[in-house]
C-alpha positions in Angstrom: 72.4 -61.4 42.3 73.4 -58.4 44.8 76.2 -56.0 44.6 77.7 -55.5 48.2 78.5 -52.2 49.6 82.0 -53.6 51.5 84.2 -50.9 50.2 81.8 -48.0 50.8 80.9 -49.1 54.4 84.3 -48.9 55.3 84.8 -45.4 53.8 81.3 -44.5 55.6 83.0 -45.6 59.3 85.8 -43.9 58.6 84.0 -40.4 58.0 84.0 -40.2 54.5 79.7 -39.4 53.6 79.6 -39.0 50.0 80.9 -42.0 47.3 81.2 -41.9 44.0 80.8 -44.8 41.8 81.7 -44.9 37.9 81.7 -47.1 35.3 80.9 -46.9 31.2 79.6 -48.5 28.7 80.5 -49.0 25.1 84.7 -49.5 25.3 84.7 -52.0 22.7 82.0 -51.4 20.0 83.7 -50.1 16.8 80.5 -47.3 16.6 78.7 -44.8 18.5 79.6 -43.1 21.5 81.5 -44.3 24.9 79.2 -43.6 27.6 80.4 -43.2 31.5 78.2 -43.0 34.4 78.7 -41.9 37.9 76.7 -42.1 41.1 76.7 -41.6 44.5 74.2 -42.9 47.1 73.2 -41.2 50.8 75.5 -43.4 53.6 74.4 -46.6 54.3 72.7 -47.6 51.2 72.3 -50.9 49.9 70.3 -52.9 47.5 69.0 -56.1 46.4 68.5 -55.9 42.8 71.3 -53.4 41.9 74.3 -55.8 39.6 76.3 -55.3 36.6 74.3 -54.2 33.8 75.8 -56.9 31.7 74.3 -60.1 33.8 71.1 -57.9 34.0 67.9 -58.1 31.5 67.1 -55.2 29.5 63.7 -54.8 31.2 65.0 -55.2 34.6 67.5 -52.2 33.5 65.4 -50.0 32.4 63.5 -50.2 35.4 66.5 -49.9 38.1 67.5 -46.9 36.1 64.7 -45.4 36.7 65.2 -46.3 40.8 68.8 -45.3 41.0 67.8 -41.8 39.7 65.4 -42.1 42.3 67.2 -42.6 45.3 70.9 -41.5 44.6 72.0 -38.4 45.9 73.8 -37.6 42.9 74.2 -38.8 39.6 75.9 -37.9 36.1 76.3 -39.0 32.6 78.9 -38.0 30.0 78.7 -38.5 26.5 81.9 -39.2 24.7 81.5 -39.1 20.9 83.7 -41.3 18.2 86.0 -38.2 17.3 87.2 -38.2 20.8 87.4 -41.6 21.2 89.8 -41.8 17.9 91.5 -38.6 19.1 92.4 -40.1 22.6 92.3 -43.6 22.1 89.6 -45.6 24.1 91.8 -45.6 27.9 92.1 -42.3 27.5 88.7 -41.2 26.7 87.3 -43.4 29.6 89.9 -42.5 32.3 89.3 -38.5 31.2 85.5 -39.0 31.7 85.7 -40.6 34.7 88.4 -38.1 35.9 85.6 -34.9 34.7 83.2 -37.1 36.6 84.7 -37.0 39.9 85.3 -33.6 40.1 81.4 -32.7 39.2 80.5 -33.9 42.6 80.0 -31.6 45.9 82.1 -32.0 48.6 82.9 -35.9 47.0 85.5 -37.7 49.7 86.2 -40.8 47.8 85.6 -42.5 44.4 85.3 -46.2 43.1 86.1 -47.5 39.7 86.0 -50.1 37.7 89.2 -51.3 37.0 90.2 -48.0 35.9 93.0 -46.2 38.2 92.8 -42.0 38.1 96.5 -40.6 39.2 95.0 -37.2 38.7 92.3 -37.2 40.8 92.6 -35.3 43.9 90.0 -37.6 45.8 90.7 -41.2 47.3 90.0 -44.0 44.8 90.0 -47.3 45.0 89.6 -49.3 41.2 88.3 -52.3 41.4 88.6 -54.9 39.0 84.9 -56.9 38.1 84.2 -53.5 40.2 80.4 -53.6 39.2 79.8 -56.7 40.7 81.9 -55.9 44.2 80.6 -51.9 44.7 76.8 -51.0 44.6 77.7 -47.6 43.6 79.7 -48.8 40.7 76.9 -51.7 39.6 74.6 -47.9 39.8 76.9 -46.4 37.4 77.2 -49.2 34.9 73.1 -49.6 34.6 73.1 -45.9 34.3 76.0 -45.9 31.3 74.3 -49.0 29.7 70.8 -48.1 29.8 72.1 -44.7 28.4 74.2 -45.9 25.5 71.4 -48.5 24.5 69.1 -45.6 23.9 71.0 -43.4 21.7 71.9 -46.8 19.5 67.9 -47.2 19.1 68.3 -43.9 18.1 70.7 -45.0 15.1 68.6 -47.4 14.3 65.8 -45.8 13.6 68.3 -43.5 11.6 70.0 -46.0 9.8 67.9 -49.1 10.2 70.4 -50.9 7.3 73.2 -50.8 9.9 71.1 -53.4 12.8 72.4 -51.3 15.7 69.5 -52.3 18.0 70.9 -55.4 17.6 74.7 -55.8 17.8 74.8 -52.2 19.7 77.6 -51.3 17.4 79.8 -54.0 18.5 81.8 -55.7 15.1 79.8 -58.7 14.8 79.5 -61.0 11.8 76.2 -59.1 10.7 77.5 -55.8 11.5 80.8 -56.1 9.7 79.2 -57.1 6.6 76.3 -54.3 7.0 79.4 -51.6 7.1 81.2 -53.0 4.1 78.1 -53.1 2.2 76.6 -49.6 3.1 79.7 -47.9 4.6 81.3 -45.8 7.3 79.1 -43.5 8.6 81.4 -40.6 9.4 80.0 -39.2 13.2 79.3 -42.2 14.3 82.4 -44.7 13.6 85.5 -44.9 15.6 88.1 -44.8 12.8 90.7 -45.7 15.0 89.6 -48.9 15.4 90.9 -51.6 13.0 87.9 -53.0 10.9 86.6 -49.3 10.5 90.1 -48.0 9.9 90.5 -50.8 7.0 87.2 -49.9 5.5 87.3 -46.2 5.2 90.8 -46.8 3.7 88.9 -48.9 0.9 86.4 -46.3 0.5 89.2 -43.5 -0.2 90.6 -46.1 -2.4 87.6 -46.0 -4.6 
């Protein structure tokens, strides 16, 4: 598997030097936090191993995360905890952080997403959708955001080894949804905004 770099040749020809690629991780789990990522790579860089995260193994991850930091000119990571998440809702969140992203760059001329248009920014973008399997710079971001997130939910675990978040990654599986109704909504780190956590906390005031 090998992300092209189609879309950023064409802005390289055409005089644009620096591209930012973003994507996140984490939209749909109903705990911990959304993370986005955003990278941009010198002119004229490609790669053979770089891909989505998601058809990617975890040890193969870790490892290009550790080369894209490497060799990309730029890079950064934002954060976005549940109470944002449930005070935006989840498009917002993500199309916020990607908007911050783009701005954090120097001299940026032009920005790919995945499948996530940014009226506000004040850069060319181009969203793409499946974008970390078309851009290299957007495949970057998403092994950034991925290996990121996966981290701080080994955290959890450790924390709150009852909940299995090294497993399910706080996604509402079977095993999951059970562990939350029989232990609870951990405040901080649910999105109560989403459905199954919004049901439970509404039994737990309940009782």
């Amino acid at each position: 598997m090998k992300c092209e770099n189609h879309y950023e040749i064409e802005w390289w020809k055409a005089g644009k030097k620096k591209i930012i690629g973003i994507d996140e991780a984490g939209r749909g789990p109903m705990a911990g936090p959304l993370v986005v990522a955003a990278v941009a790579f010198p002119p004229g860089f490609s790669h053979e191993e770089i891909y989505d995260s998601k058809k990617i193994g975890e040890k193969k991850r870790k490892a290009l995360f550790k080369e894209i930091i490497r060799l990309a000119d730029e890079y950064h990571i934002l954060i976005i905890e549940p109470k944002i998440i449930d005070e935006l809702n989840i498009y917002r969140a993500t199309q916020k952080a990607m908007q911050d992203l783009s701005s954090m760059f120097d001299g940026a001329d032009g920005v790919l997403t995945d499948a996530m248009p940014l009226p506000q920014c004040d850069k060319d973008v181009i969203s793409l959708v499946k974008g970390d399997q078309k851009s290299v710079s957007i495949a970057a971001a998403s092994i950034l955001a991925k290996v990121t997130r996966d981290c701080i939910m080994y955290a959890y675990d450790k924390r709150y080894p009852q909940y299995g978040f090294a497993k399910h990654k706080g996604y509402p599986t079977k095993a999951h949804l059970e562990a939350m109704h029989t232990y609870g909504v951990i405040d901080h780190l649910y999105r109560k905004s989403y459905a199954p956590v919004a049901k439970m906390a509404q039994l737990q005031f309940e009782l």
